[in-house]
Every structure is written in structure tokens, then in C-alpha cells.
N, C-alpha and C positions, 0 to 999 in steps of 0.2 A: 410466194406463189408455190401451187405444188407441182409435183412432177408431171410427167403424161407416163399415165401407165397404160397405154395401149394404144397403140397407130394404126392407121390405116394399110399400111401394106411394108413390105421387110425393106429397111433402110438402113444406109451404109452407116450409122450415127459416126462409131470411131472416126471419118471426116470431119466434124465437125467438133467434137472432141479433139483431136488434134490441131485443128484452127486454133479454138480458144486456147488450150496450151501455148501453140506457137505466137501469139500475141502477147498473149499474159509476159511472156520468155521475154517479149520485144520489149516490152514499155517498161520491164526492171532493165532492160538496158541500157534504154536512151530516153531522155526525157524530147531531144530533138524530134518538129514537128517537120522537117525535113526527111529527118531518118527517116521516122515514121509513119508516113505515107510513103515513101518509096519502098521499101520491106515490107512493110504492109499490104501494098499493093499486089506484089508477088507472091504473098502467104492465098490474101484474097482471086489472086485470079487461080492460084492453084486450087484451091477449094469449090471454083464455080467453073470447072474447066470438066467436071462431073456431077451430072443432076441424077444423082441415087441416095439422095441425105438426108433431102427436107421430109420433115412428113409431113402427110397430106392435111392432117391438122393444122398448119402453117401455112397452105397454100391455098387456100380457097378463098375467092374472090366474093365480094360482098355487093349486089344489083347498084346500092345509092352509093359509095363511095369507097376509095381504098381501102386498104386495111395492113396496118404496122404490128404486126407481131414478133414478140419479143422471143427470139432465139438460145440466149446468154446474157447475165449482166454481171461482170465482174464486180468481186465481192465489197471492192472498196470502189464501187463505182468507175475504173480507171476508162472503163470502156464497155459498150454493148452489141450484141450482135443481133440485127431485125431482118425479117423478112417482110421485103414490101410488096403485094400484091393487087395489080391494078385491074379491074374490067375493063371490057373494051375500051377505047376512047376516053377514059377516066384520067384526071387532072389533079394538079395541087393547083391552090393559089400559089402568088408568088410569094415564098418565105424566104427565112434565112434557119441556121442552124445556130450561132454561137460558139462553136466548137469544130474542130475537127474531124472529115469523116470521108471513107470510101465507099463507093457503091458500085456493085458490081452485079452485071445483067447473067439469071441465072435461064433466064424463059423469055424470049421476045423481045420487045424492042423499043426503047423509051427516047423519047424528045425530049433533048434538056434546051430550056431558055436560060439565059444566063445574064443578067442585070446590073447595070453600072449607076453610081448614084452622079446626078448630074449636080454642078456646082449650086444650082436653085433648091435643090435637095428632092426634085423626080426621079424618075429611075427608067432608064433607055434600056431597048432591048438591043446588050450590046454584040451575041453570038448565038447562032442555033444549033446544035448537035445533037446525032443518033446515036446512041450508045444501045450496041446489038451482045447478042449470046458471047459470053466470053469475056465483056471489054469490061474495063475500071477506072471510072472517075475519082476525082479527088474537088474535096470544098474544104474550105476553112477561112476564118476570117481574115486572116493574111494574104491566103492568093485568090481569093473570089466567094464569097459564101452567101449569094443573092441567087436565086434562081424558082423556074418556073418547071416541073414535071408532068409530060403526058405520056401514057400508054397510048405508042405508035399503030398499036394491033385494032385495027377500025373492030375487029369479028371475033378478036380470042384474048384471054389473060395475059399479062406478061408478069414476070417476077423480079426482083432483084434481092440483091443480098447486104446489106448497109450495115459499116462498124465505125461508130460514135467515139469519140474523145471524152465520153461522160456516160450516165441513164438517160438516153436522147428522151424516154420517156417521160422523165422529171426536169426537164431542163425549159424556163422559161426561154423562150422564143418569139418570132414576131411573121405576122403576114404583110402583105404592102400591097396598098393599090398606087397607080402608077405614078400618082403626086407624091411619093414615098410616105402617106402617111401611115403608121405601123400600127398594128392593130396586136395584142399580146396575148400569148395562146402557150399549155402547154398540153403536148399533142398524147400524152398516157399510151395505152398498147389496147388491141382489139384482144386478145388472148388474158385469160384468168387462171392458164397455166403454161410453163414449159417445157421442153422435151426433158427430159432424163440423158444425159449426156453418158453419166458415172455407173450407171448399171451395164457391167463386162458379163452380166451371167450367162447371157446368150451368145456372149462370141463366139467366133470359132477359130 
């Protein structure tokens, strides 16, 4: 992919440049899927704890359906960083991930459904939660990685900030309807280029 050589309006990037460092830093340190979502957590709430980074390139919401644009993909794949952009009232099915991942609300306000597989091999809806401006979920196949997402904003966009255990983009995955039977999908990125993280020319 290529860079974005030109944004829509002046953004703090070095944020987001610094995220991706400070993860990179993380996962040569601990291969632990506990460490990391807990440190990770804290790296990600502090990066969405200020909305002056994304560009608007990144943030624009699409009429028919979300849109996962791809922020960062580490080089050897270890981890990616998306931005998820919902219109109004807009949905996922219920999927799963495969992997590892945080998500963190950077604009509005998202409904998480969260799915238990029943011993018949359906799938109950086992908890419902809002996850607003600020807050940081955590999924993985270990502690729950079954769920259903809605943008709570009946009338405006919401956004969040998602970081992968892999290229979420290239990673086969699966959708479920409610008899659990899985339907396989891999979900690629709405974007056919990324920010420019590494250009300092403009600092100041």
C-alpha cells in the first residue's frame, strides 16, 4: 500500500506513531496474551483518550455498510491497527476474530453483544454492553471471542480504534447465525492506502 500524502485537516500523527512503537516495544517483550491485553489496554486507552490523529481519510462513514480501515500493519504481521467506522444504526453480524484484539471507542457509542456457544452447538446471547468515548474492550479466543457490534448513535457516526494479534485483514474468520452454523469470510480493508506515520518533516 502507499502512503497518504495529504489529509484533510492538521493531525497530531506522532500519536499514533508512538502507539505503534509502543506496541511493537510490547509484543518483543511478552509473547503473554494476558500481558498483552492488559498493557495494551493502557497504551490504547491512552491514545484514544485524544481525538486529534485520525485523518479524516479514515473516518468517513460509508451509507450501506461499515468500513475497517487499515491504520498500521506491522511488518511481520505481529499486529494491526484499524479504524472502525459505523453510520448510524449500522451492524456486524455476529462473527468471531481468531485472534487476539482491543477495541477502543474513539467517537460515540457501540453495543457490544457477546455470544456463548451452547452445548447443541447454538449460540445464546450471553451479555449486552455499551462501550462509550474513552472505554477498551478486549476479545480473544480464550476469554470470549463471539460477538455481535452495533453503532448505538440512532442519528451520527461512531468510531472506534481496533488492534489485531495478526493483519485482521488477511485472517480467515467466520460469521454465525444463531444455530452456530459458520459461514467463512475474510473481511480485507475499505482503504487502498495508509497514513504516513514516518514523515517528521512537518513537526515542530
Amino acid at each position: 500500500m502507499n502512503a497518504v500524502t495529504a489529509i484533510d485537516r492538521p493531525v497530531q500523527m506522532d500519536r499514533l506513531r508512538g502507539f505503534v512503537t509502543a506496541f511493537a516495544d510490547l509484543l518483543a517483550a511478552t509473547r503473554d496474551e494476558g500481558a498483552i491485553l492488559q498493557s495494551g489496554a493502557a497504551l490504547l486507552t491512552r491514545l484514544i483518550a485524544k481525538d486529534d490523529w485520525l485523518p479524516d481519510a479514515f473516518a468517513r462513514p460509508n451509507p450501506d455498510r461499515y468500513q475497517q480501515y487499515l491504520l498500521h500493519c506491522d511488518s511481520r504481521e505481529r499486529f494491526s491497527v484499524v479504524s472502525f467506522v459505523w453510520g448510524p444504526g449500522q451492524s456486524t453480524p455476529i462473527h468471531d476474530h481468531s485472534v487476539w484484539g482491543l477495541v477502543g471507542v474513539l467517537r460515540g457509542v457501540e453495543k457490544v453483544e457477546r455470544f456463548r456457544r451452547l452445548p447443541t452447538g447454538g449460540l445464546i446471547n450471553e451479555a449486552e454492553d455499551y462501550l462509550r468515548e474513552g472505554e477498551v474492550d478486549a476479545v480473544s479466543p480464550r476469554i470470549g471471542d463471539i460477538h455481535r457490534v452495533t453503532n448505538a448513535r440512532p442519528d451520527a457516526p461512531s468510531i472506534s480504534i481496533h488492534v489485531y494479534g495478526a493483519n485482521i485483514g488477511a485472517v480467515e474468520r467466520a460469521t454465525y447465525a444463531l444455530d452456530g452454523t459458520p459461514k467463512s469470510f475474510i473481511s480485507g480493508y475499505a482503504n487502498s492506502v495508509i497514513p504516513n506515520l514516518w514523515d517528521r518533516s512537518k513537526s515542530t
